[in-house]
C-alpha positions in Angstrom: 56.4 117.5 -132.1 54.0 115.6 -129.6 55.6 114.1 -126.6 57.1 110.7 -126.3 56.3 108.7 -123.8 58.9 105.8 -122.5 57.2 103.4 -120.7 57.3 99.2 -119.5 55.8 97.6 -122.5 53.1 95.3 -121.8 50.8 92.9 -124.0 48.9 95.3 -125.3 51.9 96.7 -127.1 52.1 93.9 -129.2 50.8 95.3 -132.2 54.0 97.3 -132.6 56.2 94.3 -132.8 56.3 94.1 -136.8 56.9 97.5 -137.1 60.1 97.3 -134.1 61.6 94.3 -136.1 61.2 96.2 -139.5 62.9 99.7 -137.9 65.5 96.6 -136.3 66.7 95.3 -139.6 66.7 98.6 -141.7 68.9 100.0 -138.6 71.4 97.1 -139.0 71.7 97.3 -142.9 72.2 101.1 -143.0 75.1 100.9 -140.7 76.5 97.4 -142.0 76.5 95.8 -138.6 75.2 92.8 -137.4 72.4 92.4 -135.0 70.9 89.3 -133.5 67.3 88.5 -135.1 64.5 88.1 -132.9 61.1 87.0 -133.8 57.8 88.3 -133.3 56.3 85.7 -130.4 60.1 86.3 -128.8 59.3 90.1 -128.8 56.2 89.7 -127.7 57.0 87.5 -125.1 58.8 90.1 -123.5 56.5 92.5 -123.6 54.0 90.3 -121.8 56.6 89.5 -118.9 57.2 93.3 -118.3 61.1 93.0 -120.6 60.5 95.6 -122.4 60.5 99.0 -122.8 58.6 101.2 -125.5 58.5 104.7 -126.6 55.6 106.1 -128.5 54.7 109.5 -129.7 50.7 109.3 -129.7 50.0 105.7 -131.1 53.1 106.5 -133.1 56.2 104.0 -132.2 59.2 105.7 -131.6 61.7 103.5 -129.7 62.4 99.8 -128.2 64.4 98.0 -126.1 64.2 94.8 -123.9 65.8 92.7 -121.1 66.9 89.0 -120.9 68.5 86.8 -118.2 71.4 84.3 -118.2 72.9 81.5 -115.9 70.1 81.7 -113.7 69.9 84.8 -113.5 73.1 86.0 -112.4 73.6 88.3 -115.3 71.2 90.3 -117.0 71.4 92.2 -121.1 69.5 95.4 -121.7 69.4 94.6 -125.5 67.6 95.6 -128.9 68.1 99.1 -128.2 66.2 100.9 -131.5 64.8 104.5 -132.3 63.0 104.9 -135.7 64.1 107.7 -137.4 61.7 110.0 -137.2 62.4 110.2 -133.4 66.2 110.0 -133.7 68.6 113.2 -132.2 65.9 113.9 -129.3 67.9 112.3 -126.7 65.2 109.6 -126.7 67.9 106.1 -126.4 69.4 107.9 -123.5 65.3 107.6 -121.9 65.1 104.0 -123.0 68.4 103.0 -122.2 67.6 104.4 -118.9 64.3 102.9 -117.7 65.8 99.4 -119.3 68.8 99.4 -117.3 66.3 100.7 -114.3 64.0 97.6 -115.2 67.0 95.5 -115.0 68.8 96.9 -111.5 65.2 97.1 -109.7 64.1 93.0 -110.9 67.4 91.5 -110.3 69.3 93.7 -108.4 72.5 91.3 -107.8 72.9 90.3 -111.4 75.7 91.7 -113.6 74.3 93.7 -116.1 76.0 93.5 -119.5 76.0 94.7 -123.2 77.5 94.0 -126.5 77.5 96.7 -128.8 79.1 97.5 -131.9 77.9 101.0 -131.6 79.7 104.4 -130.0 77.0 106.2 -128.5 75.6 103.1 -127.0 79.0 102.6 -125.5 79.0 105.8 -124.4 75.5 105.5 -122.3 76.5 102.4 -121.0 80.0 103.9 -119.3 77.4 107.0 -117.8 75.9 104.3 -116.7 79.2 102.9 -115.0 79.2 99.9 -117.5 82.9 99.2 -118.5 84.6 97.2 -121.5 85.3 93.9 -120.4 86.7 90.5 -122.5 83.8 88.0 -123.7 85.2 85.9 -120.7 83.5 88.0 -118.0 80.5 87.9 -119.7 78.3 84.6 -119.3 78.9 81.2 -120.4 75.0 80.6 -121.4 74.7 79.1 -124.7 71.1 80.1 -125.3 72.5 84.1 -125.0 75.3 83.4 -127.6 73.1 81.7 -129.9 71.5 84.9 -130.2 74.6 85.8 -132.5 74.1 83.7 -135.1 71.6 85.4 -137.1 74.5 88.2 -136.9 76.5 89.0 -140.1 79.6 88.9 -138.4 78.9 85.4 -136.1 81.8 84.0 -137.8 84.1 86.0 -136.5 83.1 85.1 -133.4 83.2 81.4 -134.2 86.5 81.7 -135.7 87.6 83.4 -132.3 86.5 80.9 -129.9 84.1 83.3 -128.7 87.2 85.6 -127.8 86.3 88.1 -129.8 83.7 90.1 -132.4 83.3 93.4 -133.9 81.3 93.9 -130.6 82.6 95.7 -127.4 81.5 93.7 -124.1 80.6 96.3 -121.3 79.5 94.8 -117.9 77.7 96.5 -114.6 78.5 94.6 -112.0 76.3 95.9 -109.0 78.4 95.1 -106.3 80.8 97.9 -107.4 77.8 100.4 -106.7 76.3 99.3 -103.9 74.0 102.2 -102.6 74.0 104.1 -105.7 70.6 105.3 -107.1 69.2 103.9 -110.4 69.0 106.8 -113.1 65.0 106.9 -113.1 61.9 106.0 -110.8 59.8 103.1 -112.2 55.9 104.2 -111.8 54.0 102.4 -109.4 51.5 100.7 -111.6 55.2 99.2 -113.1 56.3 98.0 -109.5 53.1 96.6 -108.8 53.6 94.6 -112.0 56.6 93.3 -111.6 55.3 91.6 -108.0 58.0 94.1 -106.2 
């Protein structure tokens, strides 16, 4: 198998964008989970404002994730996280989730970094990571981030919670409890130099 490369997304990965939602919503209906539903300008968006993070064997796509911040950027989500099959059991989320959550820590350093996730090994990169499961209440109070959940099948649980609880597990990263520690990866220079650091 060729190598993958994980890399910041820019705007001339844009032509993958179909092809990310597509792997998104198959993802989602295999395991009978929700998942918010982005469009393609929001995707691409990201990828233009260095959010994002691809993998691709070749020209091949093999994995996605992005970044968004909330409450003025106080908190931060690492979110979208997606391998397409043909890549999947090579380690490769543990790379994205890596250089996303890298991305995250090096823009906006004092946020709180958070995650909902219905899913076990996400959960499980996120406590590596020294995420750990906290109520919706700790997470932020940004109505633009929790109407991402309505295009979820499960949004009305939520609803019917008061936004107590989902079939999703918050996690949080709250920086201040890691002060001095490293971030998991290096971001290449050419990134840095992108994202005006």
């Amino acid at each position: 198998m060729e190598e993958i490369e994980v890399l910041v997304a820019d705007a001339s990965h844009e032509r993958y964008v179909d092809t990310i939602l597509e792997t998104m919503a198959a993802a989602a209906k295999v395991r009978g989970t929700g998942i918010a539903k982005r469009t393609h300008e929001y995707l691409a968006t990201k990828m233009k404002e260095n959010k994002a993070v691809i993998a691709l064997a070749g020209d091949r796509f093999a994995g996605f994730s992005y970044i968004e911040t909330w409450g003025n950027k106080h908190y931060v989500t690492t979110s979208g996280l997606i391998v397409h099959p043909d890549f999947r059991g090579l380690g490769l989320s543990k790379r994205i989730k890596d250089m996303t959550f890298t991305l995250a820590r090096t823009r906006w350093p004092k946020a709180k970094i958070f995650s909902l996730t219905s899913g076990a090994a996400v959960m499980r990169m996120n406590t590596q990571l020294g995420y750990v499961p906290v109520t919706f209440a700790d997470l932020t109070d940004d109505e633009a981030f929790w109407r991402g959940c309505d295009g979820c099948i499960n949004v009305d649980v939520l609803k019917r919670t008061g936004r107590k609880y989902c079939i999703c597990t918050g996690m949080l990263y709250d920086p201040a409890l890691h002060e001095g520690e490293p971030t998991p990866i290096e971001l290449p220079g050419e990134v840095m130099e992108r994202i005006g650091k």
